[in-house]
DOTIKOL-389560 format. One record per atom (N, C-alpha, C): x, y, z; residue in one letter. Coordinates in steps of 0.2 Angstrom, whole numbers, plus 5000, padded with zeros to 4 digits. Layout:
XYZa/...
END
This chain:
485645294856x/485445334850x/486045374848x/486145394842x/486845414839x/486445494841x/487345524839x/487345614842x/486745644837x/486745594832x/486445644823x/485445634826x/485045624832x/484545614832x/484345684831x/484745734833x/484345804834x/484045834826x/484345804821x/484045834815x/483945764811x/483545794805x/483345744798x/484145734795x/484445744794x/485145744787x/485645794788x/486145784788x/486745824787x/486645864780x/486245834777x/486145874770x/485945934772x/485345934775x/484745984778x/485246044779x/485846004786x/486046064788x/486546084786x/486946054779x/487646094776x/487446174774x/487046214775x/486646264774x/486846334780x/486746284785x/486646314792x/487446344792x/487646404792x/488146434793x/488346484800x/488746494802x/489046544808x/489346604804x/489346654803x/489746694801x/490246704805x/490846714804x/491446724809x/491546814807x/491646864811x/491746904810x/492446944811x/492646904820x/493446944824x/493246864829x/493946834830x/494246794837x/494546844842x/494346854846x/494646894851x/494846864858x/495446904860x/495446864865x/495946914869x/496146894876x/496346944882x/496446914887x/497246934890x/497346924895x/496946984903x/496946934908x/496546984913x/496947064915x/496647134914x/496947174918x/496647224919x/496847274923x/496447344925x/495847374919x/495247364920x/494847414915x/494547454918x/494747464926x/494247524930x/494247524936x/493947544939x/493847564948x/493047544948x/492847484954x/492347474955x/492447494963x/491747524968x/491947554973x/492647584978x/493047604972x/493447624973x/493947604973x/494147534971x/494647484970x/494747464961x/495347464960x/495447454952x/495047364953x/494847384947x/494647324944x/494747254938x/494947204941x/495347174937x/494947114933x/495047114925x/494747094923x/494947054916x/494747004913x/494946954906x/494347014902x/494247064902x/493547074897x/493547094892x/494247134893x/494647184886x/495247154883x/494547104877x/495047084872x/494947114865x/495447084863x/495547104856x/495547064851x/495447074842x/495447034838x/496146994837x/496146934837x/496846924835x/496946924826x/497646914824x/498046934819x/498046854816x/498546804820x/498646744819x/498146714813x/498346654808x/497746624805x/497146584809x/497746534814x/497446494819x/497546494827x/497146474830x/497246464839x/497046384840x/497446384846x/497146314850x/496546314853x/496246274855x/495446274858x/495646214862x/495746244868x/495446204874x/495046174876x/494746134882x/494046114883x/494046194888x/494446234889x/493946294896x/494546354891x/494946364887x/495146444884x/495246434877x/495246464873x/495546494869x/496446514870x/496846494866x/497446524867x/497546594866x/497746614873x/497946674871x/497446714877x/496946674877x/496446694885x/496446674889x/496246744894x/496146704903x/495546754905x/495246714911x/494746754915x/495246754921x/494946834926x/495246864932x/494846814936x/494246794936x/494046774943x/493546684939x/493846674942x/493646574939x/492946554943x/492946594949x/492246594954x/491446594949x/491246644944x/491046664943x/491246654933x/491646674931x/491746654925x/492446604921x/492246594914x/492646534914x/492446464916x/492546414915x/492746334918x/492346304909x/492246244913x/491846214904x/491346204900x/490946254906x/490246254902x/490246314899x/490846384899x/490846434899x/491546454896x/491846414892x/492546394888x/492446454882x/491846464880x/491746534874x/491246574875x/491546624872x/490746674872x/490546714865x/489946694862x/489846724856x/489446794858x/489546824853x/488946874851x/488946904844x/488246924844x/488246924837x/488347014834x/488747014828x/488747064828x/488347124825x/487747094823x/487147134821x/486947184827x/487147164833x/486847204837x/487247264839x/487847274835x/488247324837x/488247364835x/487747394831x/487547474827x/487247494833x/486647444835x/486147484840x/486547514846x/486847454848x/487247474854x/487647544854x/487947554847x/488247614848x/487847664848x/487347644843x/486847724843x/486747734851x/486347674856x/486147694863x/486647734867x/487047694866x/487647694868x/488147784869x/487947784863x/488147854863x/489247844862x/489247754858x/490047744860x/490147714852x/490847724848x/491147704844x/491147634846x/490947584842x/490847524846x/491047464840x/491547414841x/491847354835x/491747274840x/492147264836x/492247164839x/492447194846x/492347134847x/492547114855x/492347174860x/491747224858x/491447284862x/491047234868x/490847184870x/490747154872x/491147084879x/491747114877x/492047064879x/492146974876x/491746974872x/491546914867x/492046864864x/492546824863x/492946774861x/492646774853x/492246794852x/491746764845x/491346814844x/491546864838x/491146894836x/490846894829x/489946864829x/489846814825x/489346844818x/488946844817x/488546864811x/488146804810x/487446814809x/486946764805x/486546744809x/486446744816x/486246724820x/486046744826x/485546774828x/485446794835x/484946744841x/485046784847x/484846734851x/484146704851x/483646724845x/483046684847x/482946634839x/483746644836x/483646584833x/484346504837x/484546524839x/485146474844x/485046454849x/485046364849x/484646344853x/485246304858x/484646314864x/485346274868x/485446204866x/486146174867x/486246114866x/486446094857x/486546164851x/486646164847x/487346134846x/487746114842x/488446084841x/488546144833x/489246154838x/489546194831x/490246154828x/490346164823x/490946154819x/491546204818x/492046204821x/492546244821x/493246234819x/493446214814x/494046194811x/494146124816x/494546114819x/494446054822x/494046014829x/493746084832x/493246054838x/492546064836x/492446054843x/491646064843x/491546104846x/490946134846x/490946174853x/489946154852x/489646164859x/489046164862x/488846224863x/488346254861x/487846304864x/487646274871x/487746314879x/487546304884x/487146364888x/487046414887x/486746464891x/486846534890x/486346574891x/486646674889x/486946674892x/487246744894x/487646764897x/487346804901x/487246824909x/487046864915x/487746914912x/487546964911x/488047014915x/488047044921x/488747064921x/488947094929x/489047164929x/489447194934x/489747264936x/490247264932x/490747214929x/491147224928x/491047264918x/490547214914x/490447244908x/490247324907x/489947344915x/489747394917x/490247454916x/490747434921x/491547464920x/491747474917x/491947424911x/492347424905x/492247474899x/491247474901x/491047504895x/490947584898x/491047594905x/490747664909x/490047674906x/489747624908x/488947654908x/488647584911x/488347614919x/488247574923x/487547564921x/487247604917x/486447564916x/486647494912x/486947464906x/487047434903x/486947364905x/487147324911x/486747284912x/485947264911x/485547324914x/484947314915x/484747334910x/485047354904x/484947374898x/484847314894x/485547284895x/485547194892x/485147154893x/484847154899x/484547114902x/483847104899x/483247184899x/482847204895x/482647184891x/483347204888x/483147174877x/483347094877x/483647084880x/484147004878x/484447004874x/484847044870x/485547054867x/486047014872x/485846974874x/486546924878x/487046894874x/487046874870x/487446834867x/487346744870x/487846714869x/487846644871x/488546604874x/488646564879x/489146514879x/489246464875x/489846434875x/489846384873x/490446344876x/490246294878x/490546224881x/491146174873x/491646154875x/491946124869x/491946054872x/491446034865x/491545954867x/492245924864x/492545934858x/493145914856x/493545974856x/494145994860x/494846034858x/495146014850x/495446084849x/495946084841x/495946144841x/496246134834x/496546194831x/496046234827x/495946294829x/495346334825x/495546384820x/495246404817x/495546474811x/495046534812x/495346584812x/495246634814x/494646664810x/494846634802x/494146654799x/493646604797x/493046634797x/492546574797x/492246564787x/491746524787x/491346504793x/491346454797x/490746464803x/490646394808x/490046354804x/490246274806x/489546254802x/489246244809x/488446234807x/488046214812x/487846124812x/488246084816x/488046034813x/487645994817x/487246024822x/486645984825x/486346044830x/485646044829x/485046064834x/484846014836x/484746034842x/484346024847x/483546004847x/483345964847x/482945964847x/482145964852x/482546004857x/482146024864x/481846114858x/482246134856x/482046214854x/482246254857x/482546244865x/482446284869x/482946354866x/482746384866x/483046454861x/483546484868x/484246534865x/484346554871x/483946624873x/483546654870x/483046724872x/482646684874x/482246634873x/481946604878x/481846574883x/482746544885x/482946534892x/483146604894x/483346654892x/483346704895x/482746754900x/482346744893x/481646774897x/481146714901x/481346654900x/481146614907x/481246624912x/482146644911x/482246614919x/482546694922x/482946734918x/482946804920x/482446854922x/481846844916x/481446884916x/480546854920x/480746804921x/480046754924x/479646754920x/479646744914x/479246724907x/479046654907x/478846634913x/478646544910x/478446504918x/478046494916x/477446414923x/478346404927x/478246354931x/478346304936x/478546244932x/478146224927x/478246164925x/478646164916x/478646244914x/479046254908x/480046254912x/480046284916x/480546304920x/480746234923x/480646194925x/480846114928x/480746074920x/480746064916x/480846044910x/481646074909x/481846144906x/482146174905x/482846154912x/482746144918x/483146124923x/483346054920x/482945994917x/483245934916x/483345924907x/483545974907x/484145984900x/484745954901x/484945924899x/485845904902x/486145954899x/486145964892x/486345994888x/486446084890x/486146104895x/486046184898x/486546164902x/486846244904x/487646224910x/487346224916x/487846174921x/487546174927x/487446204930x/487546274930x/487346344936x/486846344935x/486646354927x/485946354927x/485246334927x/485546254928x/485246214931x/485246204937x/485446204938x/485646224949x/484946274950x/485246344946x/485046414950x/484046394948x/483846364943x/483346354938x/482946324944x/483346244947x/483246204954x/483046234959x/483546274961x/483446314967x/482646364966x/482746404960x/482146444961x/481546404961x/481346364960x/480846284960x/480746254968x/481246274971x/481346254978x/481346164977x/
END
């Protein structure tokens, strides 16, 4: 079957746009003290200036993750988020809040998570890149932001943002738009795999469907497996 099954015409979706807002990016370093030990981390980037970067299949030039165990590899090469959620966060927040408040490689507009579906294909100057899964956060977003509730604050609402997997590397431009050039046509939204699988929102037999996605990243197929026993 050719890649274009997942929609009716590339007409349909010359429409479908990414707002690019900031490319951001950062090398790993101190953003804090967890249990008493500084805390090293890729999380505090910044917008870049340049017109273009390269795109690899696992970083952005000019980025690195501190710990590869847990983030980063190639199902986890980008992280979007979108920037409509950034007023709210700061009202709650109680914090001056722009691009890359998030840690995000991609701070995007037009799009949030319960309309982006996993297994989506974006168009970026020369690559491709795959929608693959939200993002869990950790202790360390916790850190960066000094507000230890924030996890379970993200977790809550699903303000997660998204990964993204690159199926072709190239050259990208810093300013958008992205095209969207093919959905999926499973649906599976990513607030929908979030509140499935984060939040237990779904049967035995919704949850083992969404494990045999090829198109979802392996951890989360694994972790999806495992709780299925």
């Amino acid at each position: 079957m050719p890649r274009w099954r997942y929609h009716r015409s590339k007409l349909e979706l010359s429409h479908l746009k990414v707002g690019l807002v900031s490319v951001n990016v950062g090398q790993p370093s101190i953003v804090g003290a967890y249990r008493g030990r500084p805390l090293r981390s890729g999380i505090h980037k910044r917008p870049v200036a340049v017109e273009s970067l390269q795109l690899s299949t696992t970083n952005l030039e000019g980025d690195r993750q501190a710990d590869l165990n847990v983030h980063g590899g190639p199902d986890k090469a980008v992280y979007a988020y979108p920037s409509e959620h950034i007023a709210s966060w700061a009202a709650e927040l109680g914090q001056e809040l722009g691009p890359a408040a998030f840690g995000e490689n991609l701070t995007v507009s037009g799009w949030l998570e319960d309309q982006v579906r996993i297994g989506d294909v974006w168009s970026w100057g020369e690559a491709l890149l795959q929608v693959t899964q939200p993002r869990e956060p950790c202790y360390k977003l916790a850190t960066f932001r000094s507000r230890p509730d924030l996890p379970k604050k993200l977790v809550a609402n699903g303000r997660t943002g998204w990964y993204l997997r690159v199926l072709r590397p190239g050259a990208v431009p810093v300013s958008g738009p992205i095209e969207v050039v093919e959905r999926h046509d499973a649906a599976l939204t990513v607030l929908r795999l979030h509140r499935a699988h984060i939040l237990g929102e779904a049967t035995s037999e919704e949850l083992a469907a969404m494990a045999g996605l090829p198109e979802l990243s392996a951890a989360w197929r694994a972790a999806i497996a495992e709780k299925l026993g």
